[in-house]
Each structure stands twice: as structure tokens, then as C-alpha cells.
N, CA, C and O atoms as a printed pandas DataFrame, in Angstrom:
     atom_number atom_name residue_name chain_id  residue_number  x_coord  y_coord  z_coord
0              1         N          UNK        A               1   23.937  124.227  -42.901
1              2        CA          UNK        A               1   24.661  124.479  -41.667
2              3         C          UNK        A               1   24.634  125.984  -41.405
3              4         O          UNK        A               1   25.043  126.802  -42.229
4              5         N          UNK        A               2   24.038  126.359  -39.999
5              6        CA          UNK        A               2   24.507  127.899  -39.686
6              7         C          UNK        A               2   25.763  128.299  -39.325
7              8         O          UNK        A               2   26.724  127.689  -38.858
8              9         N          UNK        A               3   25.523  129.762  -39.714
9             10        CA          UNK        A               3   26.994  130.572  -39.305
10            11         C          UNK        A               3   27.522  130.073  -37.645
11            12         O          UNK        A               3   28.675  129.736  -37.374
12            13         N          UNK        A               4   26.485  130.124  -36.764
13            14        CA          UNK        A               4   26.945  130.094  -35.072
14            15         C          UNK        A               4   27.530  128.429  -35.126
15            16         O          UNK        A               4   28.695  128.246  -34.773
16            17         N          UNK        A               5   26.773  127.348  -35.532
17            18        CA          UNK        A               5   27.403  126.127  -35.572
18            19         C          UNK        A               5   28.801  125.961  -36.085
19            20         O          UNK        A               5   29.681  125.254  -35.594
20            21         N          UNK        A               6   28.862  126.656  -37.057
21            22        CA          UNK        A               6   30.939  126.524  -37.623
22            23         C          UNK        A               6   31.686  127.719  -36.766
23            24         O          UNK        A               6   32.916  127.758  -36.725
24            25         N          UNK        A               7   30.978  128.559  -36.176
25            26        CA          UNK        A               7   31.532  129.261  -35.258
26            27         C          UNK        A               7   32.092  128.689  -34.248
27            28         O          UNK        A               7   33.146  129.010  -33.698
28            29         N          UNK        A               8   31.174  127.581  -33.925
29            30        CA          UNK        A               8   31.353  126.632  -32.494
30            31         C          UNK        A               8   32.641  125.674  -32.958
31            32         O          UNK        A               8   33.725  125.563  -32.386
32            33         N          UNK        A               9   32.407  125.342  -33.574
33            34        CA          UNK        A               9   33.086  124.224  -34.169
34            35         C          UNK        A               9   34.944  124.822  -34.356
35            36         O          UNK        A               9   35.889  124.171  -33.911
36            37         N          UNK        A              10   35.085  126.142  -35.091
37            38        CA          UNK        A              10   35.974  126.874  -35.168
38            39         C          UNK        A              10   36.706  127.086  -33.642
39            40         O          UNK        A              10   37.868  126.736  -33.439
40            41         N          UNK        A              11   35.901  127.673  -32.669
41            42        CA          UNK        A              11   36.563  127.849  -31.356
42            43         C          UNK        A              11   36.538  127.064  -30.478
43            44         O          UNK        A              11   36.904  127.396  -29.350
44            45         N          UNK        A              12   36.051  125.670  -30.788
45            46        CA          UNK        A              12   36.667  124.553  -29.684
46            47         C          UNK        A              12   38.013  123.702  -30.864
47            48         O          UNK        A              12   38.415  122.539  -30.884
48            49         N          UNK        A              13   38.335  124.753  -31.607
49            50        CA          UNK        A              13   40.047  123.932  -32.213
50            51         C          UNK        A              13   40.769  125.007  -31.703
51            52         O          UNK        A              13   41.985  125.041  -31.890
52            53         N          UNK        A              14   40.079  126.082  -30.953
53            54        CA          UNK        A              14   41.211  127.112  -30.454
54            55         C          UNK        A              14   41.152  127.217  -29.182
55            56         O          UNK        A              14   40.126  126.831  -28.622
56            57         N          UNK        A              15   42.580  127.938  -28.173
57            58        CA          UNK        A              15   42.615  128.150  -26.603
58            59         C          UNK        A              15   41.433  129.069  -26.776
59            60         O          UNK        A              15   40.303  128.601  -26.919
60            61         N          UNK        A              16   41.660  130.330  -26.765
61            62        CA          UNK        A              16   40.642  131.539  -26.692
62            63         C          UNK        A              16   40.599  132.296  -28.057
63            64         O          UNK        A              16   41.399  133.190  -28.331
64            65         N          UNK        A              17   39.778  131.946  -28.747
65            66        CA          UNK        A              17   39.797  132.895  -30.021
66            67         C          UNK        A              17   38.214  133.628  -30.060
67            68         O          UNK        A              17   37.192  133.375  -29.421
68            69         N          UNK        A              18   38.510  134.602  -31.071
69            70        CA          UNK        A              18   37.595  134.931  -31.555
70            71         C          UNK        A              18   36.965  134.880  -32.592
71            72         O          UNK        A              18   37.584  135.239  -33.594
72            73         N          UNK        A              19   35.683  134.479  -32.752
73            74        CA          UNK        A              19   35.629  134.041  -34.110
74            75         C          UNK        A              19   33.965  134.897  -34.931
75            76         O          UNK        A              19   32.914  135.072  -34.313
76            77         N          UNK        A              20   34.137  135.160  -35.938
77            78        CA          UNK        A              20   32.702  135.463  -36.138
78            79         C          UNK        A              20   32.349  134.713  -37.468
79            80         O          UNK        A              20   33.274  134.065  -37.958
80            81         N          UNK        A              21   31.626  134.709  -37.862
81            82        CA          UNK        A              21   31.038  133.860  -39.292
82            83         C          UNK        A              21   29.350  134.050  -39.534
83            84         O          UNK        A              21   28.317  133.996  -38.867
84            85         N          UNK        A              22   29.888  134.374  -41.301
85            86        CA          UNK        A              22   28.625  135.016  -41.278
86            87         C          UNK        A              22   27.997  134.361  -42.874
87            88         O          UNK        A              22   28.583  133.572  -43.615
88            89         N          UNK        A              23   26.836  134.896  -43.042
89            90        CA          UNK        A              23   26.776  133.585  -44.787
90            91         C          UNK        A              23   25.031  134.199  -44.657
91            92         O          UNK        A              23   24.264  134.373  -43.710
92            93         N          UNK        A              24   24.922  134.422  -46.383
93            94        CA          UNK        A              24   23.934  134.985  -46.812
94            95         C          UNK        A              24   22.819  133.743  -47.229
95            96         O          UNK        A              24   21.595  133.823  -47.326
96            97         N          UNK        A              25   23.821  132.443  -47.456
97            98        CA          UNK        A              25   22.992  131.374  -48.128
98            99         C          UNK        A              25   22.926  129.772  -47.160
99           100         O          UNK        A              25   22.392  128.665  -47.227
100          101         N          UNK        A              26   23.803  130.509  -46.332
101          102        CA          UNK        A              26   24.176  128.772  -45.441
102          103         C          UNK        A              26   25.011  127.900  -46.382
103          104         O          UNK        A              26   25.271  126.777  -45.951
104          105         N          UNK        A              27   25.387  128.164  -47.365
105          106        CA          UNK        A              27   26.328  127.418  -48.254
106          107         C          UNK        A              27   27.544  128.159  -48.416
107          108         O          UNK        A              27   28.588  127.515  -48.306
108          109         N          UNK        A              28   27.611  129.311  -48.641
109          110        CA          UNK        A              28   28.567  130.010  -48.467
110          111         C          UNK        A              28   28.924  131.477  -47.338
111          112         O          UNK        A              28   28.397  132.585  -47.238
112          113         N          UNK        A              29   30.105  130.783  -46.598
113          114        CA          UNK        A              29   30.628  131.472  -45.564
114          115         C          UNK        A              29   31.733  132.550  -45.161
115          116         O          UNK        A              29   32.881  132.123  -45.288
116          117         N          UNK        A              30   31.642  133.595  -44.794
117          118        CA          UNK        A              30   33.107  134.311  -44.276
118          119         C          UNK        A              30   33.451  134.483  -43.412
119          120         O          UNK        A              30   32.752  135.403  -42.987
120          121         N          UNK        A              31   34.397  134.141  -42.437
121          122        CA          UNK        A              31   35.025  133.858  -41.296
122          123         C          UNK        A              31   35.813  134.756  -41.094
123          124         O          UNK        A              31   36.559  135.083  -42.017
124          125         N          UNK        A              32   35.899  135.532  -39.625
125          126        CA          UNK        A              32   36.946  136.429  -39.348
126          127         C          UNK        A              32   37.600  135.547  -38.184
127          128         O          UNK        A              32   36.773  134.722  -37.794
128          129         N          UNK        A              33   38.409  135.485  -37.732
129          130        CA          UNK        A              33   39.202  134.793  -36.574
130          131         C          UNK        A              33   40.419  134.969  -36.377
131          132         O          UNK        A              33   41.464  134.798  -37.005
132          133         N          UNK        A              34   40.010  135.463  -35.071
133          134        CA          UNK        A              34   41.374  136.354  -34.439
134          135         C          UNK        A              34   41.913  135.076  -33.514
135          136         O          UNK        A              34   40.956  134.490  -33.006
136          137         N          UNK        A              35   43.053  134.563  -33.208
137          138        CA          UNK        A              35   43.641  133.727  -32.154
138          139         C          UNK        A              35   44.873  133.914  -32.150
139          140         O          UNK        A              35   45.354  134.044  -33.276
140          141         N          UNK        A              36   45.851  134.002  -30.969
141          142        CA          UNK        A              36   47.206  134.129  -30.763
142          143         C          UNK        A              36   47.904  133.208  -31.304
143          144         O          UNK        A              36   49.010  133.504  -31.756
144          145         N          UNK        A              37   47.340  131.668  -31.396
145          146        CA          UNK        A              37   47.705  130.499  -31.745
146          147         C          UNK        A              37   48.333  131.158  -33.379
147          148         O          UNK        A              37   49.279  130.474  -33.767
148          149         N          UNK        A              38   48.025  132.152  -34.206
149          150        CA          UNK        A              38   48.471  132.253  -35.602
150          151         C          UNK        A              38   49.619  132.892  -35.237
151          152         O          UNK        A              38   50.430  133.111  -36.136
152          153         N          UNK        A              39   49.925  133.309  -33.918
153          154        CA          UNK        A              39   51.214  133.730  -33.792
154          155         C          UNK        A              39   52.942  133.267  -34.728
155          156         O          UNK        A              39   53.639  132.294  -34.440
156          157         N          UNK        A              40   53.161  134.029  -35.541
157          158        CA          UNK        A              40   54.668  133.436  -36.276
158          159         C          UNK        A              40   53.999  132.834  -37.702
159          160         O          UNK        A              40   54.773  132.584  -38.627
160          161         N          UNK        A              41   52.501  132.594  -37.879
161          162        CA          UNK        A              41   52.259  131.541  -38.759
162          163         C          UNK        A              41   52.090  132.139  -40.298
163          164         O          UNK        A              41   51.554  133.236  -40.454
164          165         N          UNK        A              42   52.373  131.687  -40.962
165          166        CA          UNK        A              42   51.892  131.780  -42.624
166          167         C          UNK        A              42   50.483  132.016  -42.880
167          168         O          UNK        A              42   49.586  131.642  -42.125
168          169         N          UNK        A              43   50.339  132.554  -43.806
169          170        CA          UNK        A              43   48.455  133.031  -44.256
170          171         C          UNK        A              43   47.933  131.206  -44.255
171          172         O          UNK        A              43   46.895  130.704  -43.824
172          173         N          UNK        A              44   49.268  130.489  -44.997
173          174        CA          UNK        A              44   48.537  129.079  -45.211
174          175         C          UNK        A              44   48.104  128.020  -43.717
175          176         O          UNK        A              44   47.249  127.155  -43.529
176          177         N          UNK        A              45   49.190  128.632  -42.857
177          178        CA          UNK        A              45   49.063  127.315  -41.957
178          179         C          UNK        A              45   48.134  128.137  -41.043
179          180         O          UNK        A              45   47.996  127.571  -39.959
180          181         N          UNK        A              46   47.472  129.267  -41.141
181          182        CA          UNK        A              46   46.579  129.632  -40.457
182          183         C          UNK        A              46   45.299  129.073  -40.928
183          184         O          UNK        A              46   44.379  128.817  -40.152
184          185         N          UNK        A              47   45.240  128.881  -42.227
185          186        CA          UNK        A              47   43.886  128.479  -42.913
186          187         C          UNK        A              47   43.914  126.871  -42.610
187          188         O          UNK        A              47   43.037  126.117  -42.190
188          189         N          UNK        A              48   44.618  126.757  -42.807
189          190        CA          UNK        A              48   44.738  124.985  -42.041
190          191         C          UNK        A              48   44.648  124.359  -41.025
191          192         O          UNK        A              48   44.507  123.155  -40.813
192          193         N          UNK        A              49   44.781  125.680  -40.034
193          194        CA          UNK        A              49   44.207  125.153  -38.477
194          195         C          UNK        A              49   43.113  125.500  -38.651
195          196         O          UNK        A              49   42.496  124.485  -38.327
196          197         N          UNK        A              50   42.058  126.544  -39.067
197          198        CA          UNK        A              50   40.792  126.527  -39.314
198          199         C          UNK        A              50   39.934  125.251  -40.346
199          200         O          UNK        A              50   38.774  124.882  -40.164
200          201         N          UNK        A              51   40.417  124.993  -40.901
201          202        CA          UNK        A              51   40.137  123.676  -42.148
202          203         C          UNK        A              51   39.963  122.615  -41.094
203          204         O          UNK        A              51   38.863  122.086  -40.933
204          205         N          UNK        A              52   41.260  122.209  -40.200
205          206        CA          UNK        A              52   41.473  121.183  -39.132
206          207         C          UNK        A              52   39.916  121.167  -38.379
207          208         O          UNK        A              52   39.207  120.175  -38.213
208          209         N          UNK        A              53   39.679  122.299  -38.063
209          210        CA          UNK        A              53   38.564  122.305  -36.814
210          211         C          UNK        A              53   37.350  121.632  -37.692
211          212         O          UNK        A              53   36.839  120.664  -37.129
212          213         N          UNK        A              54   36.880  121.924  -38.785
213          214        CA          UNK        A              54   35.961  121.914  -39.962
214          215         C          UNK        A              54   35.934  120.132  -40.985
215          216         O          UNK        A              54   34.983  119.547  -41.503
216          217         N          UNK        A              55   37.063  119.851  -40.926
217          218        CA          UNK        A              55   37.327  118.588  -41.596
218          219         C          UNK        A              55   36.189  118.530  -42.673
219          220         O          UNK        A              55   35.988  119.557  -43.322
220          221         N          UNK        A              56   35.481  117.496  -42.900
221          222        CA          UNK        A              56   34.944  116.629  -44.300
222          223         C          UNK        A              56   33.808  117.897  -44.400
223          224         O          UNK        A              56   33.265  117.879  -45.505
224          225         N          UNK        A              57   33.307  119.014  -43.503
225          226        CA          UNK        A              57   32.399  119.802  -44.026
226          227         C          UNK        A              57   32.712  120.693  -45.050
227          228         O          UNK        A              57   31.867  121.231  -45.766
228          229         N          UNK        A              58   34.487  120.935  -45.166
229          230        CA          UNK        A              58   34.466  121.811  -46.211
230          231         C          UNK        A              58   34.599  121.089  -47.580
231          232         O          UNK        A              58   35.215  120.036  -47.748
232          233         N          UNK        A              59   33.965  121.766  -48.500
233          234        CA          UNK        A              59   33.513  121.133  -49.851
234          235         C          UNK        A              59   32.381  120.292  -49.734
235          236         O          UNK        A              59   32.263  119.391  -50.565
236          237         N          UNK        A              60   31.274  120.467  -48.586
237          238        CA          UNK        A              60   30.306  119.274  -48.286
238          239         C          UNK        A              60   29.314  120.421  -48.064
239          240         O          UNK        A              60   28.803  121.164  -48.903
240          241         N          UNK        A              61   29.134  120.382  -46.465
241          242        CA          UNK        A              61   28.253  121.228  -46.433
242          243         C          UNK        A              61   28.449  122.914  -46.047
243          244         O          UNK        A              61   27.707  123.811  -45.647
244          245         N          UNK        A              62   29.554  122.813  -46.329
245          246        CA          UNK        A              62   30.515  124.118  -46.701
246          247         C          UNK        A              62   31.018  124.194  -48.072
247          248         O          UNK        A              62   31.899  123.560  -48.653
248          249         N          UNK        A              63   30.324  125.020  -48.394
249          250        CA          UNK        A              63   30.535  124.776  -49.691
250          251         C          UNK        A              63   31.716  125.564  -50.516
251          252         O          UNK        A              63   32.439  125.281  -51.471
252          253         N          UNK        A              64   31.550  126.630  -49.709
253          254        CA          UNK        A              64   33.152  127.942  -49.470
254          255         C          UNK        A              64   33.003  128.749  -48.640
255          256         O          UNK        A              64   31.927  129.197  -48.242
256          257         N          UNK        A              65   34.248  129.073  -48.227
257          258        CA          UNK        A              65   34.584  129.564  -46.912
258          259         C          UNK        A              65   35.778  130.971  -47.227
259          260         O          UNK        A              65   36.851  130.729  -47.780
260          261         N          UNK        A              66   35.484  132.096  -46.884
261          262        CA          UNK        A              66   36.349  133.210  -47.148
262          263         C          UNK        A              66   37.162  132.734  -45.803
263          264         O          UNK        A              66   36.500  132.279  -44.870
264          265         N          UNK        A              67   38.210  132.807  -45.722
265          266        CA          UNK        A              67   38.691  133.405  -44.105
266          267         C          UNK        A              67   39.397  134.447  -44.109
267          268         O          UNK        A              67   39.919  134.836  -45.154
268          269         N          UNK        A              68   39.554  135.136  -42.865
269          270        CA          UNK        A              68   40.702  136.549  -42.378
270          271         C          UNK        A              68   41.035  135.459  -41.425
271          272         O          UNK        A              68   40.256  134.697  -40.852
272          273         N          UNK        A              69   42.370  135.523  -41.354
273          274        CA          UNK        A              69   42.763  134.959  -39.692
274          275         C          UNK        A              69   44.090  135.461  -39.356
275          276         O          UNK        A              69   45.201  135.307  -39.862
276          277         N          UNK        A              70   43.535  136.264  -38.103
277          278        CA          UNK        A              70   44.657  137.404  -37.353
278          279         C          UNK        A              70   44.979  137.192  -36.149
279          280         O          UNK        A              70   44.298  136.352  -35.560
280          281         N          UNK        A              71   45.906  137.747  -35.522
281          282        CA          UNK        A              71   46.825  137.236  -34.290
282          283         C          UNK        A              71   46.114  138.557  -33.350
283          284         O          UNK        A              71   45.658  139.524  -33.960
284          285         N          UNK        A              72   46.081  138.521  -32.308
285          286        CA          UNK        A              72   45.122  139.469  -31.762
286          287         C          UNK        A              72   46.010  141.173  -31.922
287          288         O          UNK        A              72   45.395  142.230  -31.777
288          289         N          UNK        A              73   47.005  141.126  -32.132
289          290        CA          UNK        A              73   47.781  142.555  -32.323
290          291         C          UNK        A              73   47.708  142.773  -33.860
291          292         O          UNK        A              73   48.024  143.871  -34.318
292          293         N          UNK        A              74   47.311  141.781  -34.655
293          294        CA          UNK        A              74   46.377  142.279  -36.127
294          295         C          UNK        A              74   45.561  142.719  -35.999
295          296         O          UNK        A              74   45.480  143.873  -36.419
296          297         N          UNK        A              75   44.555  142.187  -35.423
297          298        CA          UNK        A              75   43.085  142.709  -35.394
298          299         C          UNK        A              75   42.898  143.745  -34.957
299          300         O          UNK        A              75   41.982  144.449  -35.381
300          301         N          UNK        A              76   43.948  144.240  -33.706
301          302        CA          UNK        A              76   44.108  145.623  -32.883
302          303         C          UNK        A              76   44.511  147.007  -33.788
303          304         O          UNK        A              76   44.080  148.154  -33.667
304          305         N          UNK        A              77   45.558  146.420  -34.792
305          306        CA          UNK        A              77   45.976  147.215  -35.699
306          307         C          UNK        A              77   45.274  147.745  -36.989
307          308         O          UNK        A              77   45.422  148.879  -37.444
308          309         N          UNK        A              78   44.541  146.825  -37.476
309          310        CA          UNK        A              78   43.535  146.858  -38.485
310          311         C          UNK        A              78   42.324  147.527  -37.874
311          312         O          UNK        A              78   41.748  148.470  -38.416
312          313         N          UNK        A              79   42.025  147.082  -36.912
313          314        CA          UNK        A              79   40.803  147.891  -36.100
314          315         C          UNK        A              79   41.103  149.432  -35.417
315          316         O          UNK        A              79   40.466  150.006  -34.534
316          317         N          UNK        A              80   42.135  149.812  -36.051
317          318        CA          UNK        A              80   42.341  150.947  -35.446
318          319         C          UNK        A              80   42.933  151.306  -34.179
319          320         O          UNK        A              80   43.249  152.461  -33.894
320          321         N          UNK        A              81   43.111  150.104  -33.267
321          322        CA          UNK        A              81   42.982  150.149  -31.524
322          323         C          UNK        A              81   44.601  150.375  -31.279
323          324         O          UNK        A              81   44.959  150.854  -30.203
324          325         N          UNK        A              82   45.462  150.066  -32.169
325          326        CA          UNK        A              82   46.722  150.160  -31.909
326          327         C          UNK        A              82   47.192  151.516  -30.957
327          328         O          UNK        A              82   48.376  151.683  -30.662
């Protein structure tokens, strides 16, 4: 599986996010994803709406998956833009 296909897959479980994903082997992946939707949320229930979008591929043909997942005034802050 390519990086742009779980990309796709990632941002039709979100309103407007951003997502990038990237993988040296096609088996293993790292995901950055910024969406407002993590607004208020836990590191866990953020990784779980990403898991949601992904279902039976992870541990299949995902074999591991890093994620970052930030609320868009994270990403602003971490990126310097604040």
C-alpha cells in the first residue's frame, strides 16, 4: 500500500484535515495529521480516529504506523507560525 492511498483514506474520516504520510518500505508508515476534530482530545482518542479511518489494514497491510496528530493551533505552534 502507498503513502498517498492511506493519506486518502485518512482524510475522507476527516471534515478538513491535513494529512501527510510517508514510508521508506510501504510496510512501514509515519503520519503527520493536523485536524480540528482532535480538538479537547487525548493523544489516545486521537490515534483512534485515525485507526477508525484505516480499520483491518492496520497490522495487515500496515504493518506500523508512527502518528503525530495535532489540532491546527499545534501544528501552528510547533511550526513556529504562532
Amino acid at each position: 500500500m502507498n503513502p498517498k492511498e492511506i493519506s486518502q483514506l485518512i482524510e475522507a474520516g476527516f471534515d478538513d484535515a491535513t494529512v501527510k504520510v510517508e514510508s521508506d518500505d510501504n510496510t512501514h508508515y509515519g503520519a503527520l495529521v493536523v485536524a480540528a476534530e482532535f480538538d479537547g482530545k487525548r493523544l489516545i482518542a486521537r490515534h483512534q480516529m485515525i485507526y477508525k479511518c484505516l480499520g483491518a489494514l492496520v497490522g495487515n497491510e500496515i504493518h506500523a504506523l508512527s502518528i503525530t496528530a495535532l489540532t491546527p493551533d499545534e501544528w501552528r505552534q510547533k511550526s513556529g507560525e504562532a
